[in-house]
N, C-alpha and C positions, 0 to 999 in steps of 0.2 A: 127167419128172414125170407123175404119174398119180393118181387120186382111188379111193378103193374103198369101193364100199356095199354095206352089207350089211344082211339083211333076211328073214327067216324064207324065205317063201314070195310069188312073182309074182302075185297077187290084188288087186283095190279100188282103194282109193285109193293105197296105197303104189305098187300099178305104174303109175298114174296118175301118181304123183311124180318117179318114178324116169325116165318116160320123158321129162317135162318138164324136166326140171333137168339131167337129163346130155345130151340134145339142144341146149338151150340152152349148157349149159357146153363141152361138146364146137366147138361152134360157135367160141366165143369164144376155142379155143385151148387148154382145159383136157382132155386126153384122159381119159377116163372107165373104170371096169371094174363089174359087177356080181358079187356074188355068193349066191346063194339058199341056203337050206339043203335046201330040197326043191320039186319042181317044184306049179307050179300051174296055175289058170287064165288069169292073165297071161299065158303064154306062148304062149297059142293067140292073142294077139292082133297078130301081126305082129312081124318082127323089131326087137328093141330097137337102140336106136343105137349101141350100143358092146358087148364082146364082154361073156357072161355065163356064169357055171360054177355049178354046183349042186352040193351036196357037203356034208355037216355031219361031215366025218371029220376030225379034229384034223391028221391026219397030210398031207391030201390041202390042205387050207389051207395047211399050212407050204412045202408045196411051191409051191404058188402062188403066197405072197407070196415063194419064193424065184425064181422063173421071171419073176413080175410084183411087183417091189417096188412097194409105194405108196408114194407120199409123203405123202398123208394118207387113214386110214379113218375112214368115217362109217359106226356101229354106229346102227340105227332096232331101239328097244324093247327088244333081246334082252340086260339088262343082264349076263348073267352071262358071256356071251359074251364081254365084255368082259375078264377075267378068263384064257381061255383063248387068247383073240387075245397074250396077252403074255407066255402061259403057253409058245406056241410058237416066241418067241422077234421079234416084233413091238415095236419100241422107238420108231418113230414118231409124228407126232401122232395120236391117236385122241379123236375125237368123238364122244360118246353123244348121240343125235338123239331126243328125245321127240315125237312125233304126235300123241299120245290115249293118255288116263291111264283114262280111264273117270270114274263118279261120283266124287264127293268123296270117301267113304271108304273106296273103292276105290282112288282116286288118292294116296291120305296109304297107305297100306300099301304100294304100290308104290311109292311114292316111299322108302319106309321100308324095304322089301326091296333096292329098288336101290339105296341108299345105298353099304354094307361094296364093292361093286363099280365104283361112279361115283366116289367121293373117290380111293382107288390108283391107278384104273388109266386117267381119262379125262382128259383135256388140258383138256378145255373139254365144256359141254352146249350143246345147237341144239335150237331149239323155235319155232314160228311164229306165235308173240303169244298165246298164248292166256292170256287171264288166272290161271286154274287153275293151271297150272303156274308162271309166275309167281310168283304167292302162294308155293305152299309150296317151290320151288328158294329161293326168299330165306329164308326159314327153315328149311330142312335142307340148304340148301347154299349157304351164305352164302360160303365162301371159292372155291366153286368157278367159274372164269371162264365167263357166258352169253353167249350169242348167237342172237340173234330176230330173226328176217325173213318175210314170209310166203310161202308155196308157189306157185310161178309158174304163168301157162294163159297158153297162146297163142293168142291170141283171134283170129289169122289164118288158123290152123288149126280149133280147133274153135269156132262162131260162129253161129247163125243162119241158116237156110235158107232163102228164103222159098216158100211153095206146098206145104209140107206139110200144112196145117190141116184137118179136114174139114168139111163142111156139115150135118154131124147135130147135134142139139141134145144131144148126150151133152157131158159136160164129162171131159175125162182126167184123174184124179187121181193124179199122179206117185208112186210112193217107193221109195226106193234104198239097198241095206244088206242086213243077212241075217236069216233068219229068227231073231230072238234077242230076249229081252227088253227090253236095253238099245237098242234100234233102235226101241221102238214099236209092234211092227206091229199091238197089241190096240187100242190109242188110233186108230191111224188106220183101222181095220174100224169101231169105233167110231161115229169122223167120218163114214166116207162111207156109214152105215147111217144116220145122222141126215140126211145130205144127200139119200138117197137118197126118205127120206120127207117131204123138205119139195118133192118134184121136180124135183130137181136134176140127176139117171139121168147119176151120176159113173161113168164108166170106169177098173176100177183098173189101172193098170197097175204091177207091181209087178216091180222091176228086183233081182235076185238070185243070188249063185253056193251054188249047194246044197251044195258042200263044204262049206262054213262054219257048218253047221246042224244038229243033232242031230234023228235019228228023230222022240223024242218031241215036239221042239219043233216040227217041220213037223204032225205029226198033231193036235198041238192046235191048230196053225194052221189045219188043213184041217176040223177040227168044229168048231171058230169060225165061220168064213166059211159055212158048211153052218146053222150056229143063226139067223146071222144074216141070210138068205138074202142074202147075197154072190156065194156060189160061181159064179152066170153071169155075175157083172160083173166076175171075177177075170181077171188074164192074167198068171201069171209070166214071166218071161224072165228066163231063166236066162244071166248071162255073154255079154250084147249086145257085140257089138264096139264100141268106143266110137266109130268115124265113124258109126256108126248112132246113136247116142246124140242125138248132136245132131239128126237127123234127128224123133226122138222129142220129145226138148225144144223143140222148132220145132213140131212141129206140136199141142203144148201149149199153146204161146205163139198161136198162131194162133187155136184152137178154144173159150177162154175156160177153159183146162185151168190147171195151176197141179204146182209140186213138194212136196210135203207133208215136213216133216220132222218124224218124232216123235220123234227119237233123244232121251235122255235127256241123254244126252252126247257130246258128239263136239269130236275133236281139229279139224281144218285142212280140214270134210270138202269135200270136190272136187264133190261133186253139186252143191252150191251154184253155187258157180264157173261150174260149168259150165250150170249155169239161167240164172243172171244174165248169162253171155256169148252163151245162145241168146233172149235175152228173154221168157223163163219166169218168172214171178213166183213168188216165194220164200213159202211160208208155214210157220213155225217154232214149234217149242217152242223156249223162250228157253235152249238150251243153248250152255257155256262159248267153243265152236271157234266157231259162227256170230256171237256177236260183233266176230269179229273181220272180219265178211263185212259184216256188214248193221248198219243202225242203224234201230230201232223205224218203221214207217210210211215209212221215206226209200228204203231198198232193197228192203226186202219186209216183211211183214206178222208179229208176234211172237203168239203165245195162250200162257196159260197151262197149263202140264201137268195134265190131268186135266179141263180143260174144254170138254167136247166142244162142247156147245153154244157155248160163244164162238167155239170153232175152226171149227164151220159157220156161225157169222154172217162169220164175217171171211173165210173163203171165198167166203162170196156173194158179201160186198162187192169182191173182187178179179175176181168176174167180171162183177159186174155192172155196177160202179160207173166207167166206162170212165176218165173223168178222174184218178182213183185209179190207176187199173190202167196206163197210160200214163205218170204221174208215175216208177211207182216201177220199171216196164220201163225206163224210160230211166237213170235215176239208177244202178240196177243197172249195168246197162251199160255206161256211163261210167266207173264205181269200178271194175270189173274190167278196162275197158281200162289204166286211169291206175296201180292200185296193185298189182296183181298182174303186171306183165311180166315176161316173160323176163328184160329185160335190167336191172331192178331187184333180181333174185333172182340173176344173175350179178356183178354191181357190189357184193352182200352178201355174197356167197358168195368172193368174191377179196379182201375186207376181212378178212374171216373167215383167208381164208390166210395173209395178209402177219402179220393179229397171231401166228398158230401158226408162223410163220418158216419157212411151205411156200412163200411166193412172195417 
C-alpha cells in the first residue's frame, strides 16, 4: 500500500503540506510517494520524508505508477491531469485535492473548468473546510463524494522560540506570499505607510519566492515602496528555510510585531498556522481560507479590505493593548494545538481511505 501526491511544482504552502501530512502519515504506517511536475524552491529545503520524482512526461509516469503502484493518488489543483493520470492507464482511487480556488469569480470558473474532468475521472474531492469551496462543490458537484479536514502543523516541531525578540522600538510587520495582486502586497505598503506616520517605524519584513512573480509585477512593487518612502524599511527574504521561520515568528511575537495578511483570498494558508503556533498575532483581511483558522477578535484580529486606516488602528491595538494582545496569543495557540494535529489529519485521512476501499 502506497499513497501518491501529486502537485505541480515543491513551493509555499503546498510543500509545507506535503511535508506535514506524509511525515505524519508515514509515521502512522501509511508509506507515502511524491511526485512534481517540475523542480522548485521546495526542494532546497531539506530532504522530504518519503522518496520524490519530478517528471511531467505522460510516458515517464506510466512507468512509475508501473514500478510504484499506488493504492491511492491525490491530485492537488491540476484538474486536467486528472484526465491523463487514467488516460495512462491508472484505474485506482483518485482524489482531486482543492487548496485555493482564488476569488469568487475566479473560483466559480474554475470550479466550472474543472468540472468535464472532476465528474469522470475523480473518485471523491478533499478540501480543508473552506467555505468557498464548499458553497459551490454542493452546487456543481452535488453527486460527487466530499471530504474536508483541515491541514495538519506540528506544533512540536515548529512553535515558538523564546529570546528572539529585540529591544528596538521598531515593530515587525510580517507578510508572506508572492509578489501578486491577489496577495496584497499594495494594501499592506499601504498599512505600514500609515503606521509609519502615526510613529509606529514598522519593520517590513516581507517573506517571498521570486519565482512566483512576474518582472513587471516586482518593478511596480519596487516604485511603490520608492513613492511611498518604504524602500529602507523593506527586507525581502526570499525562500527562508522554514526552521528559520519560526525563528522569525517568535521574534515578532516578542517585539509587539504582528503577521499582516492582505491576501484577497486564500485557500488553508499555512502562515497562519504557523503565526498562531509561534504566538504571533494574526491580523487579516477577512478572506474565505482564514476562517477556518481564526474567529473575529478570539484568535487574531479581522479589517476590512480597502481600509487601511481601520487596519492601522487594529494594529495598534494588538500592540499596544497588551490584555488584547495576550487574550488572543494564547487562544491562537491553543486552537492550533487542539484542531490542527497531526494525528487528527491522520485519523481523517484513513477514514478517507477505508470509505475509497484502500484500507
Amino acid at each position: 500500500m502506497e499513497v501518491l501526491f501529486v502537485f505541480a511544482i515543491p513551493s509555499g504552502g503546498m510543500n509545507t503540506l506535503n511535508r506535514e501530512r506524509i511525515r505524519a502519515l508515514t509515521a502512522s504506517g501509511i508509506p507515502c510517494r511524491l511526485l512534481y511536475f517540475a523542480h522548485g524552491s521546495g526542494m532546497h529545503a531539506g530532504p522530504m520524508p518519503c522518496p520524490v520524482h519530478y517528471s511531467y512526461s505522460a510516458e515517464e509516469m506510466k512507468q512509475l505508477l508501473l514500478q510504484h503502484p499506488p493504492s491511492l493518488i491525490v491530485m492537488t489543483s491540476w484538474y486536467a491531469e486528472l484526465y491523463l493520470l487514467r488516460s495512462i492507464g491508472y484505474k485506482g482511487p483518485l482524489v482531486f485535492e482543492i487548496q485555493g480556488l482564488g476569488p469568487l469569480q475566479e473560483a466559480r470558473k474554475a470550479m466550472s473548468d474543472a468540472f468535464p474532468f472532476i465528474q469522470p475521472h475523480a473518485n471523491a474531492v478533499l478540501y480543508p473546510g473552506t467555505p468557498l469551496v464548499a458553497a459551490l462543490a454542493s452546487v456543481m458537484l452535488p453527486h460527487k463524494t466530499m471530504f474536508s479536514f483541515p491541514n495538519p502543523i506540528d506544533t512540536a516541531q515548529f512553535r515558538y522560540i523564546a529570546g528572539k525578540g529585540n529591544a528596538a522600538k521598531s515593530m515587525p510587520l510580517l507578510w508572506i506570499g508572492r509578489i501578486h495582486p491577489n496577495k496584497g502586497w499594495l494594501e499592506y505598503l499601504h498599512i505600514a505607510r500609515l503606521l509609519a506616520e502615526r510613529g509606529e517605524n514598522p519593520d517590513l519584513w516581507m517573506f517571498e519566492d521570486p519565482q512566483l512573480s512576474t518582472a513587471e509585477e516586482r518593478e511596480a512593487f519596487a516604485q511603490t515602496a520608492v513613492a511611498l518612502g518604504l524602500a529602507d524599511r523593506i527586507k525581502l527574504l526570499p525562500n527562508v528555510p522554514r526552521p528559520q521561520m519560526a525563528e522569525y515568528l517568535s521574534a515578532a511575537a516578542d517585539s509587539g510585531g504582528m503577521l499582516l495578511m492582505t491576501s484577497l483570498s486564500e485557500g488553508a494558508p499555512y502562515a497562519v498556522l504557523e503565526a498562531m503556533s509561534c504566538r504571533c498575532p494574526v491580523l487579516t483581511g477577512d478572506n474565505d481560507g482564514v476562517r477556518t483558522m481564526i474567529d473575529d477578535g478570539v484568535h487574531g484580529i479581522y479589517y476590512e479590505f480597502g481600509d487601511v486606516a481601520g487596519a492601522a488602528d487594529s494594529a495598534q491595538r494588538l500592540r499596544h493593548d497588551s490584555r488584547l494582545r495576550r487574550s488572543v496569543v494564547a487562544k491562537a495557540e491553543q486552537r492550533v494545538q487542539t484542531e490542527f494535529t497531526p494525528a487528527r489529519y491522520v485519523a481523517s485521512f484513513k477514514q478517507m481511505m477505508r470509505a475509497l476501499g484502500v484500507l
